[in-house]
N, C-alpha and C positions, 0 to 999 in steps of 0.2 A: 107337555110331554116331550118334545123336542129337544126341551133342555136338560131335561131328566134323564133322556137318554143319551147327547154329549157327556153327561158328566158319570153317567154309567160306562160309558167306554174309557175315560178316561180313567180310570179306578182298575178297571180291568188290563189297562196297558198300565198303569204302576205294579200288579203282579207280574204282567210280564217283565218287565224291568227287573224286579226280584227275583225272577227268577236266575240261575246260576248261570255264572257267564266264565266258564272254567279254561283256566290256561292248557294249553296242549302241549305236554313234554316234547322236547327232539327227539326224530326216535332213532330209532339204531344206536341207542346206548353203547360205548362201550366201558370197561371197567378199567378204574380210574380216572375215568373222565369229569372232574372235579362239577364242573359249572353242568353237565348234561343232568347230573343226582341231584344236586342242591335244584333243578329244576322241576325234577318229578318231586321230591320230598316237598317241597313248598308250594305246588298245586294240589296235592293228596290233601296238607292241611288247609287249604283254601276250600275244596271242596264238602272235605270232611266240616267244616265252619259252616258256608251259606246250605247244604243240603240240609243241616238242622234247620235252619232258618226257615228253608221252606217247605219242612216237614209242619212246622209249628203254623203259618199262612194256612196250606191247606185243612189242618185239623181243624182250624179255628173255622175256617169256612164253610167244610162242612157241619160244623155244632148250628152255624146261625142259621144255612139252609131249610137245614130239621126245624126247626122253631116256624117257618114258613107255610102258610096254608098253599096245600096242595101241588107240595115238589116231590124229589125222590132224592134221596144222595146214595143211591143206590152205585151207577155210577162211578160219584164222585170218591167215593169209599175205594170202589176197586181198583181208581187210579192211584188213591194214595197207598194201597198193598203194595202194588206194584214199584211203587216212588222207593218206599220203605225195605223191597225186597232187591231195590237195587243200592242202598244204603252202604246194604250188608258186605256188597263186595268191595265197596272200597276201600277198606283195612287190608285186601288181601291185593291191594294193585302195588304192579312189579314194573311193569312198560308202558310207555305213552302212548302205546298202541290199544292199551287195555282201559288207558283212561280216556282215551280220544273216544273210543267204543263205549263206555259208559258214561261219557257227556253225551254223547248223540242220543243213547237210551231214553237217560235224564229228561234232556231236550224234549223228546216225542210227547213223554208223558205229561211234562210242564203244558203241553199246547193242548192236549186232549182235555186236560184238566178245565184249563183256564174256559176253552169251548163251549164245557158241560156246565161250569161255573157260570158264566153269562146266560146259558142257556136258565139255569134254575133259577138265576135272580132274578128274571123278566117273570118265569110262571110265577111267580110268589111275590112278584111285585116289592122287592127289596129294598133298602135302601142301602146304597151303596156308602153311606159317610154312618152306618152305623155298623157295616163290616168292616169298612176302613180302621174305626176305633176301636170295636173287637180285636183285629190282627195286630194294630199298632200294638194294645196293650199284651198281648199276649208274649208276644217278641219281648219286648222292652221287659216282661217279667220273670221271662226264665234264666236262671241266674248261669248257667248253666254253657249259657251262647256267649256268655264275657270270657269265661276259661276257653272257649274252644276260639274263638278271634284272638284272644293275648296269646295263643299255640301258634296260630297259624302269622300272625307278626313276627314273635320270638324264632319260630324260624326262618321264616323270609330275610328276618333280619340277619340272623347268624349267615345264611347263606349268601346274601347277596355283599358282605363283607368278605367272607371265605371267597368269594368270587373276584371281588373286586384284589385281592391279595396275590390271588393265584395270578393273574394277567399281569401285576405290577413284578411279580416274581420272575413269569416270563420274557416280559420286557428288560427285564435285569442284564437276565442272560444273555439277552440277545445285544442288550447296548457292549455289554462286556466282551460279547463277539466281536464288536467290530474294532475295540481298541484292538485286542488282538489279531485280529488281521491288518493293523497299521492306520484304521479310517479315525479322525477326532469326534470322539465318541462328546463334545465338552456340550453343544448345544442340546443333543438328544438326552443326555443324561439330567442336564438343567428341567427340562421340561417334565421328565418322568419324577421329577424332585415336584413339581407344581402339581402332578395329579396324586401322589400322593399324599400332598399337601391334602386336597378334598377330602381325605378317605372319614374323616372327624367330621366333616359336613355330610356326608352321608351319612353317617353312622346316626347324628343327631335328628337331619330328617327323618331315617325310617323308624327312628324312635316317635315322630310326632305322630305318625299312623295317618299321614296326610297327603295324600297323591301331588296337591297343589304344593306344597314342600320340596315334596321328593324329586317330582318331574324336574322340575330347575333345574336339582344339584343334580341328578342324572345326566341330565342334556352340556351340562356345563363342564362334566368327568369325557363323555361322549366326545364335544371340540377339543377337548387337550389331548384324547386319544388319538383322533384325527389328525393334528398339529402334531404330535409324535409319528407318528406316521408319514406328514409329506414331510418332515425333519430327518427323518432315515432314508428316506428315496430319493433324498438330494445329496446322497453320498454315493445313491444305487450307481455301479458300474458296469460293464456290458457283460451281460450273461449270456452263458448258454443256451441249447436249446429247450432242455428240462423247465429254465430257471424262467425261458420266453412263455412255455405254457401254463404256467403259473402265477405270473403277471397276467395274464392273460381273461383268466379265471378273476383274478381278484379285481381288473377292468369290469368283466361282467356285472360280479357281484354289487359291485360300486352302484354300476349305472341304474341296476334290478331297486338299492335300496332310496338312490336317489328319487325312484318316481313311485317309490312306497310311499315315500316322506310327501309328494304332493298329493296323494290319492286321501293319507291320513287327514290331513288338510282336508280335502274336500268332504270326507264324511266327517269328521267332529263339526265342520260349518255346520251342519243336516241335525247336526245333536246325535248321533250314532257314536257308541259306544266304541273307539277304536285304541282302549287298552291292551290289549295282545296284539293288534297289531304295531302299535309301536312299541311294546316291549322286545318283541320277535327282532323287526328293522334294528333298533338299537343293538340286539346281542348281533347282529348280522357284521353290523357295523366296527363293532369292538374286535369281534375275529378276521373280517376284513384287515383291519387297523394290525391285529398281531400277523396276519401272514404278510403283509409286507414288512414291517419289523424284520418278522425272521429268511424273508426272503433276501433284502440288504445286506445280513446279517450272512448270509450264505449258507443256512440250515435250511434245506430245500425239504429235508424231511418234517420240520417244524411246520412249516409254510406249509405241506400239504395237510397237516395235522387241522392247523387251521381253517383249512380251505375246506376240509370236511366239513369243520364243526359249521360254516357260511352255507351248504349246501345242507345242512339240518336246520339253521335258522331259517334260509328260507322253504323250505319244504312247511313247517310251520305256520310260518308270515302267508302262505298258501294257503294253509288251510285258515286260518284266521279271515282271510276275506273270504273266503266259501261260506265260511258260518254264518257270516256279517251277510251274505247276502240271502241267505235261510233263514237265519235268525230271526231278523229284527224284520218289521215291518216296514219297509224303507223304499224310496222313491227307486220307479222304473229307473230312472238313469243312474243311480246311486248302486243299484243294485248292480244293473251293466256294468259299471265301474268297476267294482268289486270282484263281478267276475271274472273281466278283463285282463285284468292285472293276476289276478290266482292265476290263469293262463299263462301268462306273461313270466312269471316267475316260475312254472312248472317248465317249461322251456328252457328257460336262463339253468337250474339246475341238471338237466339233461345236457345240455350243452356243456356246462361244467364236468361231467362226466359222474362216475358211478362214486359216490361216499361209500 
Protein backbone atom coordinates (compact mmCIF):
# COMPACT_ATOMS: atom_id res chain seq x y z
CA UNK A 1 0.00 0.00 0.00
CA UNK A 2 2.97 2.21 0.74
CA UNK A 3 4.08 1.91 -2.52
CA UNK A 4 0.94 2.41 -4.29
CA UNK A 5 0.52 5.38 -2.62
CA UNK A 6 4.26 6.88 -3.57
CA UNK A 7 3.50 6.27 -6.89
CA UNK A 8 -0.11 7.86 -6.54
CA UNK A 9 1.47 11.02 -5.65
CA UNK A 10 3.75 10.91 -7.99
CA UNK A 11 1.18 10.91 -10.90
CA UNK A 12 -0.55 13.56 -9.19
CA UNK A 13 2.51 15.95 -9.20
CA UNK A 14 2.96 15.16 -13.09
CA UNK A 15 -0.47 17.02 -13.42
CA UNK A 16 0.60 19.42 -11.40
CA UNK A 17 3.67 19.90 -13.57
CA UNK A 18 1.10 20.08 -16.43
CA UNK A 19 -0.46 22.32 -15.36
CA UNK A 20 0.14 26.03 -16.97
CA UNK A 21 3.03 27.72 -16.12
CA UNK A 22 2.11 31.11 -17.84
CA UNK A 23 4.64 33.91 -18.77
CA UNK A 24 3.62 37.22 -17.15
CA UNK A 25 3.75 40.33 -19.63
CA UNK A 26 5.56 43.70 -18.47
CA UNK A 27 3.08 45.87 -17.51
CA UNK A 28 2.56 49.40 -18.13
CA UNK A 29 2.57 48.81 -21.69
CA UNK A 30 3.21 51.43 -23.68
CA UNK A 31 2.30 51.86 -27.35
CA UNK A 32 4.83 51.14 -29.66
CA UNK A 33 6.78 49.34 -27.47
CA UNK A 34 7.98 46.70 -29.80
CA UNK A 35 9.40 43.88 -27.34
CA UNK A 36 6.64 44.86 -24.31
CA UNK A 37 3.49 43.35 -27.39
CA UNK A 38 5.46 40.74 -29.00
CA UNK A 39 5.47 39.85 -25.07
CA UNK A 40 1.91 39.76 -24.23
CA UNK A 41 1.01 38.27 -28.00
CA UNK A 42 3.23 35.32 -27.35
CA UNK A 43 2.05 34.43 -23.78
CA UNK A 44 -1.75 34.71 -24.87
CA UNK A 45 -0.64 32.01 -27.53
CA UNK A 46 1.29 29.93 -24.90
CA UNK A 47 -1.56 30.13 -22.79
CA UNK A 48 -4.26 29.71 -25.30
CA UNK A 49 -2.00 26.14 -26.25
CA UNK A 50 -1.31 24.29 -22.64
CA UNK A 51 -4.98 25.60 -21.28
CA UNK A 52 -6.32 23.28 -24.02
CA UNK A 53 -4.13 20.89 -22.87
CA UNK A 54 -5.35 20.82 -19.68
CA UNK A 55 -8.78 21.13 -20.41
CA UNK A 56 -8.36 17.78 -22.30
CA UNK A 57 -6.23 15.96 -18.56
CA UNK A 58 -9.03 17.08 -16.72
CA UNK A 59 -11.97 15.72 -18.84
CA UNK A 60 -10.28 12.63 -19.27
CA UNK A 61 -10.04 12.42 -15.66
CA UNK A 62 -13.05 13.02 -14.70
CA UNK A 63 -14.64 10.19 -17.47
CA UNK A 64 -12.21 7.54 -15.54
CA UNK A 65 -13.41 8.81 -12.06
CA UNK A 66 -17.18 8.02 -13.11
CA UNK A 67 -16.19 4.54 -14.16
CA UNK A 68 -15.19 4.09 -10.28
CA UNK A 69 -17.17 2.41 -7.52
CA UNK A 70 -18.42 4.85 -5.25
CA UNK A 71 -16.87 8.36 -6.11
CA UNK A 72 -18.57 11.60 -7.18
CA UNK A 73 -17.12 13.91 -9.94
CA UNK A 74 -19.54 16.11 -8.93
CA UNK A 75 -16.97 18.40 -7.93
CA UNK A 76 -14.55 17.79 -10.20
CA UNK A 77 -16.98 18.75 -13.08
CA UNK A 78 -17.64 22.21 -11.50
CA UNK A 79 -13.95 22.83 -11.43
CA UNK A 80 -13.69 22.09 -14.88
CA UNK A 81 -16.80 24.75 -15.69
CA UNK A 82 -15.12 27.06 -13.94
CA UNK A 83 -11.36 26.11 -15.90
CA UNK A 84 -13.49 26.40 -19.14
CA UNK A 85 -15.32 29.59 -18.07
CA UNK A 86 -12.03 31.22 -17.64
CA UNK A 87 -10.78 29.86 -21.24
CA UNK A 88 -13.28 32.24 -22.62
CA UNK A 89 -11.58 35.26 -21.45
CA UNK A 90 -8.46 34.77 -22.83
CA UNK A 91 -9.22 35.79 -26.45
CA UNK A 92 -10.20 39.03 -25.01
CA UNK A 93 -6.78 39.75 -22.93
CA UNK A 94 -5.35 43.30 -23.76
CA UNK A 95 -2.66 43.78 -20.46
CA UNK A 96 -0.40 41.75 -18.37
CA UNK A 97 -2.26 42.79 -15.63
CA UNK A 98 -5.29 40.86 -17.10
CA UNK A 99 -3.23 37.88 -17.85
CA UNK A 100 -1.28 38.01 -14.68
CA UNK A 101 -5.01 38.06 -12.99
CA UNK A 102 -6.15 35.05 -15.10
CA UNK A 103 -3.11 32.87 -14.38
CA UNK A 104 -3.62 33.36 -10.64
CA UNK A 105 -7.42 32.22 -11.50
CA UNK A 106 -6.16 29.34 -13.58
CA UNK A 107 -3.73 28.47 -10.90
CA UNK A 108 -6.45 28.17 -7.89
CA UNK A 109 -8.47 26.03 -9.91
CA UNK A 110 -5.60 23.71 -11.12
CA UNK A 111 -4.84 23.05 -7.17
CA UNK A 112 -8.63 22.56 -6.22
CA UNK A 113 -8.87 20.22 -8.92
CA UNK A 114 -5.91 18.13 -8.64
CA UNK A 115 -6.97 18.04 -4.36
CA UNK A 116 -10.50 16.55 -5.39
CA UNK A 117 -8.81 14.41 -8.04
CA UNK A 118 -6.44 12.59 -5.43
CA UNK A 119 -9.16 12.73 -3.21
CA UNK A 120 -11.62 10.56 -5.65
CA UNK A 121 -8.88 8.24 -6.82
CA UNK A 122 -8.16 6.83 -3.21
CA UNK A 123 -12.25 6.38 -2.51
CA UNK A 124 -12.40 4.42 -5.72
CA UNK A 125 -9.31 2.98 -5.33
CA UNK A 126 -7.83 3.91 -8.85
CA UNK A 127 -5.04 3.13 -10.59
CA UNK A 128 -3.09 5.71 -11.22
CA UNK A 129 -0.99 4.23 -14.53
CA UNK A 130 -4.39 3.52 -16.12
CA UNK A 131 -5.30 7.33 -15.80
CA UNK A 132 -1.97 8.22 -16.79
CA UNK A 133 -2.67 6.24 -20.08
CA UNK A 134 -6.15 7.41 -20.47
CA UNK A 135 -4.65 11.26 -20.31
CA UNK A 136 -1.51 10.45 -22.25
CA UNK A 137 -3.66 9.07 -25.14
CA UNK A 138 -6.19 11.64 -24.99
CA UNK A 139 -3.71 14.59 -25.40
CA UNK A 140 -1.38 12.84 -27.93
CA UNK A 141 -5.02 12.27 -30.05
CA UNK A 142 -6.50 15.65 -30.49
CA UNK A 143 -5.31 16.85 -33.61
CA UNK A 144 -6.27 19.99 -32.81
CA UNK A 145 -3.38 20.91 -29.90
CA UNK A 146 -0.63 20.48 -32.81
CA UNK A 147 -2.14 23.71 -34.66
CA UNK A 148 -2.54 25.42 -31.49
CA UNK A 149 1.52 24.64 -30.27
CA UNK A 150 2.74 25.30 -34.16
CA UNK A 151 0.52 29.08 -33.37
CA UNK A 152 2.06 29.71 -30.31
CA UNK A 153 6.03 28.69 -31.87
CA UNK A 154 5.25 30.69 -35.13
CA UNK A 155 4.68 33.38 -33.04
CA UNK A 156 7.28 33.29 -30.37
CA UNK A 157 9.21 32.86 -33.10
CA UNK A 158 8.30 35.79 -35.32
CA UNK A 159 8.52 37.93 -32.28
CA UNK A 160 11.54 37.03 -30.56
CA UNK A 161 13.39 37.71 -34.15
CA UNK A 162 11.22 41.22 -34.56
CA UNK A 163 12.97 41.52 -31.00
CA UNK A 164 16.10 40.58 -31.50
CA UNK A 165 16.04 43.21 -34.86
CA UNK A 166 14.59 45.93 -33.04
CA UNK A 167 17.84 46.10 -30.27
CA UNK A 168 20.27 45.40 -33.07
CA UNK A 169 18.55 48.47 -34.72
CA UNK A 170 18.91 50.40 -31.54
CA UNK A 171 22.39 49.62 -31.09
CA UNK A 172 22.97 50.95 -34.78
CA UNK A 173 21.94 54.20 -33.80
CA UNK A 174 23.44 54.53 -30.99
CA UNK A 175 27.11 53.27 -32.24
CA UNK A 176 26.39 55.88 -35.13
CA UNK A 177 26.16 58.25 -32.21
CA UNK A 178 29.19 58.05 -31.17
CA UNK A 179 31.03 58.36 -34.36
CA UNK A 180 29.29 61.46 -34.60
CA UNK A 181 30.18 62.89 -31.67
CA UNK A 182 34.18 62.18 -32.55
CA UNK A 183 34.31 58.63 -30.20
CA UNK A 184 35.94 55.25 -32.68
CA UNK A 185 32.91 53.73 -33.01
CA UNK A 186 35.47 50.59 -35.04
CA UNK A 187 35.49 47.97 -31.90
CA UNK A 188 31.81 48.52 -30.81
CA UNK A 189 30.64 48.29 -34.32
CA UNK A 190 32.85 45.07 -34.98
CA UNK A 191 31.06 43.29 -32.15
CA UNK A 192 27.36 44.30 -33.05
CA UNK A 193 28.57 42.82 -36.51
CA UNK A 194 29.10 39.33 -34.20
CA UNK A 195 25.73 39.38 -32.80
CA UNK A 196 24.13 39.75 -35.58
CA UNK A 197 26.06 37.37 -36.95
CA UNK A 198 23.78 34.95 -34.33
CA UNK A 199 20.50 36.12 -35.44
CA UNK A 200 20.38 32.86 -38.19
CA UNK A 201 21.32 30.59 -35.06
CA UNK A 202 18.49 31.83 -33.33
CA UNK A 203 16.12 31.85 -35.84
CA UNK A 204 17.12 28.04 -36.43
CA UNK A 205 16.86 27.16 -32.85
CA UNK A 206 13.41 28.47 -32.20
CA UNK A 207 12.66 26.55 -35.32
CA UNK A 208 13.80 23.25 -33.34
CA UNK A 209 11.05 23.95 -30.69
CA UNK A 210 13.71 22.99 -28.20
CA UNK A 211 14.58 24.91 -24.92
CA UNK A 212 17.84 22.76 -24.80
CA UNK A 213 18.70 24.51 -28.33
CA UNK A 214 17.50 27.76 -27.85
CA UNK A 215 18.92 28.40 -24.19
CA UNK A 216 22.61 28.22 -25.66
CA UNK A 217 22.03 30.54 -28.47
CA UNK A 218 20.13 32.84 -26.11
CA UNK A 219 22.90 33.00 -23.44
CA UNK A 220 25.53 33.16 -26.08
CA UNK A 221 23.35 36.54 -28.06
CA UNK A 222 23.03 37.66 -23.99
CA UNK A 223 27.57 37.72 -23.60
CA UNK A 224 27.95 39.58 -26.78
CA UNK A 225 25.28 42.14 -25.65
CA UNK A 226 27.06 42.34 -22.61
CA UNK A 227 30.56 42.59 -24.42
CA UNK A 228 28.83 45.51 -26.40
CA UNK A 229 28.16 47.09 -23.59
CA UNK A 230 31.47 47.12 -21.46
CA UNK A 231 32.76 48.07 -25.23
CA UNK A 232 30.83 51.31 -25.13
CA UNK A 233 31.50 52.28 -21.47
CA UNK A 234 35.01 52.14 -22.23
CA UNK A 235 34.54 55.20 -24.36
CA UNK A 236 31.97 56.57 -21.39
CA UNK A 237 33.32 60.20 -20.55
CA UNK A 238 32.42 62.22 -17.53
CA UNK A 239 28.82 63.07 -17.29
CA UNK A 240 26.69 64.92 -15.77
CA UNK A 241 24.45 64.92 -13.10
CA UNK A 242 21.31 63.45 -15.22
CA UNK A 243 23.69 61.23 -17.07
CA UNK A 244 25.22 60.08 -13.00
CA UNK A 245 21.63 58.94 -12.03
CA UNK A 246 21.29 56.91 -14.59
CA UNK A 247 24.29 54.96 -14.46
CA UNK A 248 23.40 54.72 -11.35
CA UNK A 249 20.16 52.89 -12.06
CA UNK A 250 21.68 50.57 -14.56
CA UNK A 251 24.53 49.76 -11.41
CA UNK A 252 21.53 48.69 -9.56
CA UNK A 253 19.80 46.84 -12.13
CA UNK A 254 23.19 44.88 -12.98
CA UNK A 255 23.78 44.02 -9.35
CA UNK A 256 19.53 43.07 -8.87
CA UNK A 257 20.05 40.58 -12.17
CA UNK A 258 23.36 39.36 -11.04
CA UNK A 259 22.13 37.55 -7.95
CA UNK A 260 18.96 36.52 -10.06
CA UNK A 261 21.29 34.54 -12.12
CA UNK A 262 22.68 32.76 -8.69
CA UNK A 263 19.18 32.25 -7.22
CA UNK A 264 18.19 30.57 -10.81
CA UNK A 265 20.92 28.37 -10.13
CA UNK A 266 19.89 27.25 -7.01
CA UNK A 267 16.42 26.44 -7.89
CA UNK A 268 16.85 24.50 -11.24
CA UNK A 269 19.70 22.43 -8.88
CA UNK A 270 16.03 21.53 -6.73
CA UNK A 271 14.43 20.65 -10.41
CA UNK A 272 12.04 23.98 -10.10
CA UNK A 273 10.90 25.09 -13.02
CA UNK A 274 12.90 28.64 -13.35
CA UNK A 275 11.90 29.41 -17.07
CA UNK A 276 10.42 32.91 -16.57
CA UNK A 277 12.59 33.47 -14.42
CA UNK A 278 15.44 33.48 -16.55
CA UNK A 279 13.55 34.65 -19.47
CA UNK A 280 12.60 37.85 -17.23
CA UNK A 281 16.71 38.31 -16.03
CA UNK A 282 17.80 37.92 -19.59
CA UNK A 283 15.32 40.61 -21.14
CA UNK A 284 16.53 42.76 -17.80
CA UNK A 285 19.81 42.17 -18.89
CA UNK A 286 19.56 43.11 -22.87
CA UNK A 287 17.82 46.57 -21.62
CA UNK A 288 20.40 46.97 -19.18
CA UNK A 289 23.00 46.39 -21.97
CA UNK A 290 21.01 49.07 -24.37
CA UNK A 291 20.80 51.78 -21.66
CA UNK A 292 24.28 52.10 -21.33
CA UNK A 293 24.84 51.93 -25.09
CA UNK A 294 22.58 54.71 -25.28
CA UNK A 295 23.89 56.38 -22.29
CA UNK A 296 27.81 56.62 -23.86
CA UNK A 297 26.14 57.41 -26.65
CA UNK A 298 24.86 60.60 -24.88
CA UNK A 299 20.84 59.89 -25.56
CA UNK A 300 20.01 60.13 -22.00
CA UNK A 301 16.53 60.05 -23.30
CA UNK A 302 17.07 56.69 -24.89
CA UNK A 303 18.77 55.34 -21.65
CA UNK A 304 15.84 56.18 -19.68
CA UNK A 305 13.59 54.58 -22.21
CA UNK A 306 15.51 51.60 -21.43
CA UNK A 307 15.91 51.85 -17.92
CA UNK A 308 12.10 51.63 -17.85
CA UNK A 309 11.72 48.81 -19.88
CA UNK A 310 14.78 47.05 -16.78
CA UNK A 311 12.33 48.25 -14.08
CA UNK A 312 9.26 46.22 -16.01
CA UNK A 313 11.64 43.37 -16.38
CA UNK A 314 12.31 43.28 -13.10
CA UNK A 315 8.98 44.03 -11.67
CA UNK A 316 8.21 40.57 -13.52
CA UNK A 317 11.37 38.59 -12.62
CA UNK A 318 9.36 39.59 -9.06
CA UNK A 319 6.60 38.24 -9.65
CA UNK A 320 8.07 35.06 -11.29
CA UNK A 321 9.69 34.17 -7.85
CA UNK A 322 6.38 34.90 -5.92
CA UNK A 323 4.78 32.29 -8.18
CA UNK A 324 7.83 29.78 -7.82
CA UNK A 325 7.44 30.17 -4.31
CA UNK A 326 3.29 29.42 -4.34
CA UNK A 327 3.46 27.43 -7.13
CA UNK A 328 5.41 24.70 -6.87
CA UNK A 329 5.74 22.43 -3.98
CA UNK A 330 9.22 23.40 -2.98
CA UNK A 331 11.68 23.14 -0.20
CA UNK A 332 11.27 25.65 2.94
CA UNK A 333 14.60 27.19 2.20
CA UNK A 334 14.05 27.26 -1.76
CA UNK A 335 10.91 28.87 -1.06
CA UNK A 336 12.61 31.59 1.43
CA UNK A 337 14.86 32.12 -1.41
CA UNK A 338 12.53 33.06 -3.67
CA UNK A 339 10.86 35.22 -1.64
CA UNK A 340 13.84 36.79 -0.60
CA UNK A 341 14.99 37.93 -3.74
CA UNK A 342 11.11 39.12 -5.07
CA UNK A 343 11.78 41.52 -2.13
CA UNK A 344 14.99 42.19 -3.01
CA UNK A 345 14.09 43.25 -6.36
CA UNK A 346 10.86 45.06 -5.48
CA UNK A 347 13.22 47.52 -3.60
CA UNK A 348 16.04 47.70 -6.29
CA UNK A 349 12.92 49.06 -8.59
CA UNK A 350 11.63 51.44 -6.12
CA UNK A 351 14.79 52.74 -5.58
CA UNK A 352 15.08 53.01 -9.41
CA UNK A 353 12.45 55.24 -9.23
CA UNK A 354 8.85 55.39 -10.88
CA UNK A 355 8.67 53.58 -14.79
Amino acid sequence: MKIRNMILTAFIGMLAISMLALPVAAAGMKPGNLMQDNQLSSQIAHITWKSAVREIEMSTSIAYIGMLNGTSTATLSSKLSEFQAKELQIASLTTDIGLNNLNRDIEQINTQFREELRTQLKTGRGKNAELKSLVDAAVQGDASLASMESSYWTTRTSEELANFDLRVQRSQTAIDSLKVKGYDNTTAQAKLGEIIAKRSSLESALASHDKNQIGPVQQQIGTLWEQLATIVKGLQVKVPSQDKQILSRINEGTRAVARADMVNADLKALLIDTTLAEQYTAAAKVNLAAAQTSLTAGNLEQAQVSIDAVKLDLKNLSQAYKDISHRYQVPADAASEATAIAGAIDSTVTSMGTA
